[in-house]
C-alpha positions, 0 to 999 in steps of 0.5 A: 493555536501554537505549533513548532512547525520544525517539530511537526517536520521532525515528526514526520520526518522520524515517523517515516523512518520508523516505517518497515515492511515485513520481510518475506524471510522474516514470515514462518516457512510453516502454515499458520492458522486465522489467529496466526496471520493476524498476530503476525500481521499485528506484531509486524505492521502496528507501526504503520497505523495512526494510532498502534495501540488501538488500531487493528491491522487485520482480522478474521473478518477482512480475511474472509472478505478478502477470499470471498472477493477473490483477492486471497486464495482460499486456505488449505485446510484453514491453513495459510502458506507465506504466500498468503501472507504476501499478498495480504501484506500488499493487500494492506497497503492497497486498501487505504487507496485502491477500491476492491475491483482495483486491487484484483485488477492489479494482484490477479495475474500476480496470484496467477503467475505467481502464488505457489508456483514452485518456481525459483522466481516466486511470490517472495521474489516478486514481494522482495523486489518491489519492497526492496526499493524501501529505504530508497524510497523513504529517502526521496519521499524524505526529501520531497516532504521537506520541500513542501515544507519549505514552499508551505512556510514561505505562504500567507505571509501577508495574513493575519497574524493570528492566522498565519500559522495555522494557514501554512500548516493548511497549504502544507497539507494540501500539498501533501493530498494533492500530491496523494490525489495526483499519484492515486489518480495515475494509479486508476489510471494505469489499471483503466489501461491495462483492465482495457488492454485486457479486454481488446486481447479477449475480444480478439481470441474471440474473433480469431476463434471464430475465424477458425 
């Protein structure tokens, strides 16, 4: 097994550079059909998956999964509005970490809030603030793969040679899931929390209502 480990980092490293979101200035201000959304969605997102030219970003099924589990308002008129198109764009990227009851836990009170509300503040303003951070984002994360990098290339070295290089390709993957299990784990964490914080406000309207 030979692998140019300074290549594999390379790879990564242009590999997040290649990754964008879509814009909500860059989603028509028109309500699209089914077979628009997903063309959209394709066009925009296939970067993202491990293998572009196969792998299928969003289809008619997982839409109406998505409806049918309340994580996407119902269309009008089999028509989607760029709000729709919003929240299936996080929907995608919650959906590789997060169970279905989570991503409701986490987008309903945004859709509440938010989804056409004919405010200033809007979907696309909440959309545009979270992703914005984007390139900064992609920096730090740059930097902090880099470093695993380092860490990973400095183990085994007193393992069979034969070995060695395939053993630190290992340490440095398993740092990179650890730090994906830690982080997937305060995310639950914080949903636990605030389905919790939920639940004591409900419970108390209650007793306050039967107090009246």
């Amino acid at each position: 097994m030979t692998i140019n480990l300074e290549d594999l980092l390379n790879s990564i490293k242009e590999s997040v550079d290649r990754i964008d979101y879509i814009k909500a200035e860059d989603i028509p201000d028109i309500e699209l059909y089914m077979d628009q959304v997903t063309t959209f969605m394709g066009a925009h997102l296939k970067n993202t998956t491990r293998n572009p030219e196969t792998d299928k970003i969003l289809t008619k099924t997982m839409i109406n999964n998505y409806a049918k589990n309340d994580l996407l308002p119902s269309p009008s008129k089999k028509k989607y509005t760029r709000d729709h198109v919003l929240l299936l764009v996080f929907i995608y990227y919650y959906k590789g970490i997060l169970s279905i009851s989570d991503i409701q836990e986490l987008l309903k009170p945004i859709t509440e809030r938010f989804f056409a509300n004919g405010e200033a503040f809007d979907l696309s303003g909440v959309y545009e603030e979270v992703f914005g951070l984007e390139q900064e984002q992609k920096d730090a994360l740059k930097a902090d793969v880099e470093e695993k990098f380092r860490i990973a290339q400095g183990t085994f070295e007193d393992a069979p040679e034969d070995t060695r290089e395939f053993l630190k390709i290992f340490s440095f993957i398993c740092m990179l899931g650890f730090d994906v299990y830690v982080k997937k784990l305060l995310i639950e964490k914080m949903l636990d929390g605030l389905a919790d914080s939920k639940g004591k406000e409900k419970t108390k309207k209650g007793r306050d209502r039967e107090e009246e």
